[in-house]
MMTF fields as JSON, N, C-alpha, C and O atoms, coordinates in Angstrom:
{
  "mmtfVersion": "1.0.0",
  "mmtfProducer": "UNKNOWN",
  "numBonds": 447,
  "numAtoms": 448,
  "numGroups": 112,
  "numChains": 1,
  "numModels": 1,
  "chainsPerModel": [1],
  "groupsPerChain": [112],
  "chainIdList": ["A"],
  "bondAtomList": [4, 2, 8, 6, 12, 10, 16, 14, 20, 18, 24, 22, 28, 26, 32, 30, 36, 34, 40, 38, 44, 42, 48, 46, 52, 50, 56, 54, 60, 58, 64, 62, 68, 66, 72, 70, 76, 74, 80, 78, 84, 82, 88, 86, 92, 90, 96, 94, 100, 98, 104, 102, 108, 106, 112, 110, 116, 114, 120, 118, 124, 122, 128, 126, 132, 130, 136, 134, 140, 138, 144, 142, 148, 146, 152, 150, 156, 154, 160, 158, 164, 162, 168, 166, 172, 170, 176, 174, 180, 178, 184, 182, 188, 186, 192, 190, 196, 194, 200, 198, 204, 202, 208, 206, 212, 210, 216, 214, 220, 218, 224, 222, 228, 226, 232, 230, 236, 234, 240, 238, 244, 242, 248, 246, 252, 250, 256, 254, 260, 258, 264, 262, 268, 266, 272, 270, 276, 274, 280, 278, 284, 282, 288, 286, 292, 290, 296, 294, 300, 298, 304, 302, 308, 306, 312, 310, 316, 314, 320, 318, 324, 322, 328, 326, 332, 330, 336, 334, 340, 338, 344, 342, 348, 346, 352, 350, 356, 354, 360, 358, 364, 362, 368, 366, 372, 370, 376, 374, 380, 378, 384, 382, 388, 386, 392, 390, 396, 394, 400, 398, 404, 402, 408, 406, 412, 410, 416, 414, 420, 418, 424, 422, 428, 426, 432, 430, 436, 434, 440, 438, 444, 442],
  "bondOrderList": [1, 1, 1, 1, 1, 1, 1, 1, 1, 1, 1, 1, 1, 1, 1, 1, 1, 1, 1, 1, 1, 1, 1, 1, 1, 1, 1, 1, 1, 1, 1, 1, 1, 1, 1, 1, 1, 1, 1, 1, 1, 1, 1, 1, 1, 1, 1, 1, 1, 1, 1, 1, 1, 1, 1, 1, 1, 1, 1, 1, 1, 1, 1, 1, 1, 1, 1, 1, 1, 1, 1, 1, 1, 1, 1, 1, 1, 1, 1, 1, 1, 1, 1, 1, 1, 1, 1, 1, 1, 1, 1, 1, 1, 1, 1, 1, 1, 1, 1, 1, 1, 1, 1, 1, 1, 1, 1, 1, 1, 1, 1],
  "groupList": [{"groupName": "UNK", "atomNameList": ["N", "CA", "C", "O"], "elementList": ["N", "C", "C", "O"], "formalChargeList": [0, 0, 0, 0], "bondAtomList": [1, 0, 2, 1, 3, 2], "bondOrderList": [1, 1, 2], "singleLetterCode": "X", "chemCompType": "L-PEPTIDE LINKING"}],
  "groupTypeList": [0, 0, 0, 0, 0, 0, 0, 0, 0, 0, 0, 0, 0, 0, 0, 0, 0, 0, 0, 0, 0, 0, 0, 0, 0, 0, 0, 0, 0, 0, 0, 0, 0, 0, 0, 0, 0, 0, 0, 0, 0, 0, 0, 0, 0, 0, 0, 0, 0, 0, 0, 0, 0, 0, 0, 0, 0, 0, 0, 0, 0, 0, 0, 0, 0, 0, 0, 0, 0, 0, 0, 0, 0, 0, 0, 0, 0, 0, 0, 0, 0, 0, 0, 0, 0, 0, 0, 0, 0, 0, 0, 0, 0, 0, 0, 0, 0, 0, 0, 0, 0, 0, 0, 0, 0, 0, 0, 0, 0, 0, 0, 0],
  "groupIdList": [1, 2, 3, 4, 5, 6, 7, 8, 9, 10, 11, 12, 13, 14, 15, 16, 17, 18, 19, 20, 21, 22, 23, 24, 25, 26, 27, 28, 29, 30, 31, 32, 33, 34, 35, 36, 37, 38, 39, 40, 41, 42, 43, 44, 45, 46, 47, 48, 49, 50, 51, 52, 53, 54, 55, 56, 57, 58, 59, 60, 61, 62, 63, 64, 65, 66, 67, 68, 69, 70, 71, 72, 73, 74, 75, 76, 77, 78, 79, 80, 81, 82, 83, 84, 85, 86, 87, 88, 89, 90, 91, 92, 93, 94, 95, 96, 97, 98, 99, 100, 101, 102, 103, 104, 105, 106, 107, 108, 109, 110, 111, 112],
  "secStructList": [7, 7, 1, 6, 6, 1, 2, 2, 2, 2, 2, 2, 2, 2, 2, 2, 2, 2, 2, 2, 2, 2, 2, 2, 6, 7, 7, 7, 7, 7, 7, 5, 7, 1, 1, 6, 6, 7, 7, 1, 7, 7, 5, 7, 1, 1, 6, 6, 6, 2, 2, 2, 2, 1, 2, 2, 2, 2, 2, 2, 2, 6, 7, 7, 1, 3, 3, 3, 7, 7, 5, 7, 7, 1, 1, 5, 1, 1, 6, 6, 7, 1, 7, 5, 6, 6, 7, 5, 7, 7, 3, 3, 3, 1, 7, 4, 4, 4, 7, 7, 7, 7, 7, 7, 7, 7, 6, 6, 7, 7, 7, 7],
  "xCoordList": [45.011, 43.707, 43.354, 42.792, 43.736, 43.555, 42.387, 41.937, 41.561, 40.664, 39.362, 39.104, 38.575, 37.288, 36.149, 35.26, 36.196, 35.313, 36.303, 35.901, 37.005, 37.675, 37.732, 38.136, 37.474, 37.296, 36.53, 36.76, 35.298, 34.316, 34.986, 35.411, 35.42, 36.381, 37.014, 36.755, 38.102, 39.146, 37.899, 37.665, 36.811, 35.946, 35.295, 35.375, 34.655, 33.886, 35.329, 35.003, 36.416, 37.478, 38.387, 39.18, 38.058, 38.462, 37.027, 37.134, 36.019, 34.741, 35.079, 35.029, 35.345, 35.32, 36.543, 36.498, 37.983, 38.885, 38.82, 39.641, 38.025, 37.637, 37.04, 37.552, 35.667, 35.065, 35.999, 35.985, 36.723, 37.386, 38.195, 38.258, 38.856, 39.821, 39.254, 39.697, 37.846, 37.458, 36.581, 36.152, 36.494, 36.001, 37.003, 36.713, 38.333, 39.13, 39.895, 40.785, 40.038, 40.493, 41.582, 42.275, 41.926, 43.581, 43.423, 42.377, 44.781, 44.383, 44.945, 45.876, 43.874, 44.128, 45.149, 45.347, 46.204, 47.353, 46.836, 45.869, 47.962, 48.01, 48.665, 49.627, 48.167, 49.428, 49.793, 49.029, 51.056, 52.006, 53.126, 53.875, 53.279, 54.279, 55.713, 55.793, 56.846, 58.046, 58.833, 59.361, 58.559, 58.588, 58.225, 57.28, 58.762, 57.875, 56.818, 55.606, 57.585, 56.894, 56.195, 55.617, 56.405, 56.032, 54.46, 53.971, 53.727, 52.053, 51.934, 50.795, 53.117, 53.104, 52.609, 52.819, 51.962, 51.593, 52.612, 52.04, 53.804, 54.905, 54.901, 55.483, 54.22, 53.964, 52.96, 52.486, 52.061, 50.881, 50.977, 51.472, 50.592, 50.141, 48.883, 48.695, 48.099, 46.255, 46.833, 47.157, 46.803, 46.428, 47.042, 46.346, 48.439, 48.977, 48.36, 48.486, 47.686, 46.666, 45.556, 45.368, 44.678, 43.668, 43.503, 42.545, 44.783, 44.897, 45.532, 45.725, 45.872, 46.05, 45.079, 45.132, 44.14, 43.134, 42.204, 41.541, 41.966, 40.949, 41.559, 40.94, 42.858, 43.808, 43.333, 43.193, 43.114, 43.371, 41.554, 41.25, 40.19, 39.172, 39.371, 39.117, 39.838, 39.949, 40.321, 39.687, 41.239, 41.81, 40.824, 41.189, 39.675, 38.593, 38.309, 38.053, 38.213, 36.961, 37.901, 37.945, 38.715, 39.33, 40.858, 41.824, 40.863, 42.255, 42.852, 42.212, 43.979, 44.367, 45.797, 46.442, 46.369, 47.797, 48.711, 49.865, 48.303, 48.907, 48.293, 47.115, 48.474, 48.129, 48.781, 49.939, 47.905, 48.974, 47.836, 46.623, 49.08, 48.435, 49.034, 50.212, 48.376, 49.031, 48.617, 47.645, 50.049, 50.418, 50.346, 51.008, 49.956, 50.186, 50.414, 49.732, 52.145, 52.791, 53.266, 53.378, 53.775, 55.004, 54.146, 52.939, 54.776, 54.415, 53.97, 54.472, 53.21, 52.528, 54.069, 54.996, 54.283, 54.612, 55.366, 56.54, 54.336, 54.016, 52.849, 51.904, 52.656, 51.18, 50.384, 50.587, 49.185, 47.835, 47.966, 47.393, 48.958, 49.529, 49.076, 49.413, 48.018, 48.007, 48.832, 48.539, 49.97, 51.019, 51.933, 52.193, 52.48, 52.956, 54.818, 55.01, 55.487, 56.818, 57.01, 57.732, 56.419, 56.609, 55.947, 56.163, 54.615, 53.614, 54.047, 54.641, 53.5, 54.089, 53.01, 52.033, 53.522, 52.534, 53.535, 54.689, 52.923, 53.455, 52.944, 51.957, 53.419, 53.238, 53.537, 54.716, 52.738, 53.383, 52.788, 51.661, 53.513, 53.314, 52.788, 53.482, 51.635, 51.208, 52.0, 52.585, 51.897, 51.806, 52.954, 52.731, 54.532, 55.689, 55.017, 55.412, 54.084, 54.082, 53.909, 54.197, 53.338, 52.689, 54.082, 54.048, 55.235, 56.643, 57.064, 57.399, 56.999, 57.487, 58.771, 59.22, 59.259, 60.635, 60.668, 59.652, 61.701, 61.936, 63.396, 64.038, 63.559, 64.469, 65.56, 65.042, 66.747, 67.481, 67.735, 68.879, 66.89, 66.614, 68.083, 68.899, 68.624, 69.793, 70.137, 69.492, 71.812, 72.211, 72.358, 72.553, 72.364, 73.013, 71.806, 72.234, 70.421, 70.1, 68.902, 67.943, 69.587, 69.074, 67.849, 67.666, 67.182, 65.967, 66.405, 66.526, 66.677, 67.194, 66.26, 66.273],
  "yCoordList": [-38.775, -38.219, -37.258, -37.607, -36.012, -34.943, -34.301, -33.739, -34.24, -33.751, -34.811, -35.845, -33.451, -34.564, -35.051, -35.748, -34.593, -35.186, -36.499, -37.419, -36.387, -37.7, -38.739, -39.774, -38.858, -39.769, -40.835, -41.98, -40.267, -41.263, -41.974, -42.827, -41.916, -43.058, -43.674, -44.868, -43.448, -44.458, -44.824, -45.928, -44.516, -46.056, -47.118, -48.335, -46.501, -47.023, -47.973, -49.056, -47.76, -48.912, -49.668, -50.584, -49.052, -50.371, -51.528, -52.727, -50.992, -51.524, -52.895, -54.086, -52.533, -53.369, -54.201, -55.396, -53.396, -54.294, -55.313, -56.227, -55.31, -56.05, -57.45, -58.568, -57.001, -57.935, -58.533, -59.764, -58.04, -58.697, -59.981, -61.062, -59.599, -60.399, -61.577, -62.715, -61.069, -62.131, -63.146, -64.282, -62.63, -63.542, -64.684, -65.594, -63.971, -64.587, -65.126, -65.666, -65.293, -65.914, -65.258, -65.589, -64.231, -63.483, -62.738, -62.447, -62.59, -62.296, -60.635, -60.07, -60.197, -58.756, -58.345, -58.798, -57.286, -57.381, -56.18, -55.449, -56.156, -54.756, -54.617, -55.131, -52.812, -51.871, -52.531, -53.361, -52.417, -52.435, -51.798, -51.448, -51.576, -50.9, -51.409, -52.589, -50.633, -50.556, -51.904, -53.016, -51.179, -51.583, -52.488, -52.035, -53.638, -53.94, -53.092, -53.268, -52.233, -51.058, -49.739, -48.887, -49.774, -48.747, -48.575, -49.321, -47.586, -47.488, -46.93, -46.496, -46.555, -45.846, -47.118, -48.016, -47.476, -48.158, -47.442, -46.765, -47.571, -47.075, -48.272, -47.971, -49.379, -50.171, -50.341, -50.995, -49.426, -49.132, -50.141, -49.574, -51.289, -51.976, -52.716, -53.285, -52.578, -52.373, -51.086, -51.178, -49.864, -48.457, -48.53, -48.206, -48.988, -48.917, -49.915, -49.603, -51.148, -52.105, -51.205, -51.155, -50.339, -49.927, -48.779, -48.676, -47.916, -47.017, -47.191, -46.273, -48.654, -48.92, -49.618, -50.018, -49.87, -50.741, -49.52, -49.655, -48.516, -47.299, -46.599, -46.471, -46.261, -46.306, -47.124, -46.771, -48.293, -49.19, -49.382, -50.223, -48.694, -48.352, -47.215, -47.346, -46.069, -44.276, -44.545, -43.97, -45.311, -45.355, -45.668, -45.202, -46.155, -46.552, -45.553, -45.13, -44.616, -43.692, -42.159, -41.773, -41.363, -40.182, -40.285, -39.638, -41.195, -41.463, -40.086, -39.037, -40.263, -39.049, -39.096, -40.144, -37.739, -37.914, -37.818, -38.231, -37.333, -37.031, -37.471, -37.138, -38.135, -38.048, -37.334, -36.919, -37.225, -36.472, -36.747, -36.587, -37.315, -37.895, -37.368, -37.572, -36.917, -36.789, -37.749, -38.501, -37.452, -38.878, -38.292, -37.276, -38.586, -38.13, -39.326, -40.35, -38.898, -39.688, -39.558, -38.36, -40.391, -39.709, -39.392, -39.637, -38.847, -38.449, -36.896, -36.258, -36.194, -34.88, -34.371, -35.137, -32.977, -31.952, -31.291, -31.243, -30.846, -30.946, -31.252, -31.414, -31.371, -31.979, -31.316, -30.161, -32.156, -32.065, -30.737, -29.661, -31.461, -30.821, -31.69, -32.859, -30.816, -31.734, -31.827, -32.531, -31.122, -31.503, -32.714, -32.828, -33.717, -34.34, -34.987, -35.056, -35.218, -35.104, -35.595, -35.055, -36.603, -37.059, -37.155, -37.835, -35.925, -35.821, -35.073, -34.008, -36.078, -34.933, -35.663, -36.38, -35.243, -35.336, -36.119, -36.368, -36.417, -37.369, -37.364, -38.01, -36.881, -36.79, -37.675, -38.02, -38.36, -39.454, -39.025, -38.593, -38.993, -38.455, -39.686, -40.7, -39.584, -40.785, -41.045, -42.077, -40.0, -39.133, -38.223, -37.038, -38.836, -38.505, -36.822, -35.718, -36.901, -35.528, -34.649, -33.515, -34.901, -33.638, -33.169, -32.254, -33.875, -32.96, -31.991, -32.373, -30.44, -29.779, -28.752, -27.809, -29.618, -29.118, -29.736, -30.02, -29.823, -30.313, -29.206, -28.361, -29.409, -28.614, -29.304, -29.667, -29.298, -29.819, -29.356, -28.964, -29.367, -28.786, -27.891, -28.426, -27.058, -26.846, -27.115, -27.081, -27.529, -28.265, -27.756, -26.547, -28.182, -27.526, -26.0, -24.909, -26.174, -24.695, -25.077, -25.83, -24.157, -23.947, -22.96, -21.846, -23.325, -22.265, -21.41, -22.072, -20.232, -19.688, -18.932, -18.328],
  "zCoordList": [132.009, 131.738, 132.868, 133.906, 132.572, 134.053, 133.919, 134.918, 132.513, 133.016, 132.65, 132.034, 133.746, 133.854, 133.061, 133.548, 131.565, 130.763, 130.138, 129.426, 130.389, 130.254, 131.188, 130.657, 132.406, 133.315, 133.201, 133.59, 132.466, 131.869, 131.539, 132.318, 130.052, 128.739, 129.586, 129.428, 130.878, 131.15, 131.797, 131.303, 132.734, 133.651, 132.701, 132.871, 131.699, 130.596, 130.01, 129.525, 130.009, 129.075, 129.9, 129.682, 130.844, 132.292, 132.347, 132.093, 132.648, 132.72, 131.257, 131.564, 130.004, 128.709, 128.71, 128.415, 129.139, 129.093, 130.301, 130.227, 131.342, 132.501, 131.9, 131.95, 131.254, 130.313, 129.371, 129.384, 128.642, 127.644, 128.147, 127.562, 129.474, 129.977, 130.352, 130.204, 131.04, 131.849, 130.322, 130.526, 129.253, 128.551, 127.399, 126.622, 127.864, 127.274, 128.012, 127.354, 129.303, 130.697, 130.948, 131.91, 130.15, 130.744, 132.45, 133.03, 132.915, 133.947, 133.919, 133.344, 134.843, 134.917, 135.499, 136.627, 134.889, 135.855, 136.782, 136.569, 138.152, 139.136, 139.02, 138.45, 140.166, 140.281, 141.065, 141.558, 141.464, 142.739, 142.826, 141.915, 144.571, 144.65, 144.219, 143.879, 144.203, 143.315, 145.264, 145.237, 146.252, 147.099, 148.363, 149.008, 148.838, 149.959, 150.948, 151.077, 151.521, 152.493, 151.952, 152.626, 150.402, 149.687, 149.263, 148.415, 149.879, 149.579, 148.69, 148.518, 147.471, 145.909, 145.484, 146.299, 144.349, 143.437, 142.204, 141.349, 142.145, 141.367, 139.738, 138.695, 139.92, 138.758, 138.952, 139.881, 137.572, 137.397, 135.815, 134.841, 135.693, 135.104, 134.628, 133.552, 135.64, 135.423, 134.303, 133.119, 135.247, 134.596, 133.111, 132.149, 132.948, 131.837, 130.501, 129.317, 130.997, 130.521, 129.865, 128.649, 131.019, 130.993, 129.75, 128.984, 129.788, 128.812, 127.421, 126.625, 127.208, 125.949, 125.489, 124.326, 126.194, 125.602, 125.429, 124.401, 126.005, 125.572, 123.995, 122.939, 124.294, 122.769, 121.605, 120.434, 122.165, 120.597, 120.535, 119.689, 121.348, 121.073, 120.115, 118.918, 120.65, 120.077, 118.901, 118.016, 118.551, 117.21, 116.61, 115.531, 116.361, 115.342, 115.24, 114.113, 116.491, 116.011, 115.437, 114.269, 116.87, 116.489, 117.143, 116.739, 118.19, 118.634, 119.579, 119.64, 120.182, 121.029, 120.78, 120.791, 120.516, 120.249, 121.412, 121.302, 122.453, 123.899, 124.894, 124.767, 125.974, 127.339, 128.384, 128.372, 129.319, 130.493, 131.646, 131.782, 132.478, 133.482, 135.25, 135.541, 135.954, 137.336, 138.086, 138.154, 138.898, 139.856, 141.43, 141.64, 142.005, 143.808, 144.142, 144.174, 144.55, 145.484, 146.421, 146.68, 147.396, 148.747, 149.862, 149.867, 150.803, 151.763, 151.813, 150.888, 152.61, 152.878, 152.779, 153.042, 152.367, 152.762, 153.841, 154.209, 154.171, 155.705, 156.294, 155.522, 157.388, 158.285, 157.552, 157.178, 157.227, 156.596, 155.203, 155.028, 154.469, 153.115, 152.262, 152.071, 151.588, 150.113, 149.065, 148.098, 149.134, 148.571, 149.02, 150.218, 148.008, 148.526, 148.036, 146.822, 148.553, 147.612, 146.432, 145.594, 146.266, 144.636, 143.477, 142.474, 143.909, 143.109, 141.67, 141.501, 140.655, 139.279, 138.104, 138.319, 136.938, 135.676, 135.115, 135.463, 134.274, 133.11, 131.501, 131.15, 130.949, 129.488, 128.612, 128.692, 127.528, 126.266, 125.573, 125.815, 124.148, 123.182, 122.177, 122.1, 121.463, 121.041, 119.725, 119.396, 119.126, 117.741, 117.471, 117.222, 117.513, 117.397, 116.25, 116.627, 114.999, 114.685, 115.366, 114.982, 116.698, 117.208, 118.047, 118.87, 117.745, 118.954, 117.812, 116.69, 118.299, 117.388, 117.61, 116.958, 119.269, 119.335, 121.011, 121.645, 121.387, 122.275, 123.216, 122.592, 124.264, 124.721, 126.348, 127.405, 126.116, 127.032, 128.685, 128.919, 129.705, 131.212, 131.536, 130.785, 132.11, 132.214, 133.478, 134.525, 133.103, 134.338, 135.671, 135.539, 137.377, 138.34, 138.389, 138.766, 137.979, 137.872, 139.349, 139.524, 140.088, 140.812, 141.519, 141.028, 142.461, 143.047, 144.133, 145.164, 144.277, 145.794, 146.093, 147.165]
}
């Protein structure tokens, strides 16, 4: 959810799936990192919780066929870089109609 009229919906369906859990005694899962020493939260399982439960709200009403979500991860750059090495997006397609072609990266292609 990258942009910001959408930020609402995921607080508002964290806020409900929070309630839900706690009224049905399940326990909420977390993120955590992939790693002991790792400050990535690389298993995002709240988040992945959080956004299927806003999903299976949307679907009553208009539903969303795509998400896309950015991630900032890793370490700076360089000193006081808001870039950071493993920062990227992530796309799922809800709605297999909406792929209307797909294409294979080419190999060994390099940046000089």
């Amino acid at each position: 959810m990258v942009e910001n009229r959408y930020i609402n919906l995921v607080e508002d369906a964290y806020q409900g799936y929070f309630e839900v859990c706690i009224a049905n005694d399940v326990e909420i899962p977390e993120n955590k990192p992939a790693y002991i020493k790792d400050h990535d939260k690389l298993f995002r399982r709240k988040g992945c919780a959080v956004i299927e439960f806003l999903h299976a709200l949307q679907k009553w009403l208009r539903g969303f066929d795509t998400v896309r979500g950015i991630f900032t991860e890793g370490s700076p750059v360089y000193e006081g870089s808001g870039f950071l090495t493993k920062t990227h997006v992530q796309i799922a397609v809800r709605n297999p109609k909406m792929i209307k072609g797909y294409f294979r990266p080419i190999q060994n292609n390099k940046i000089h």
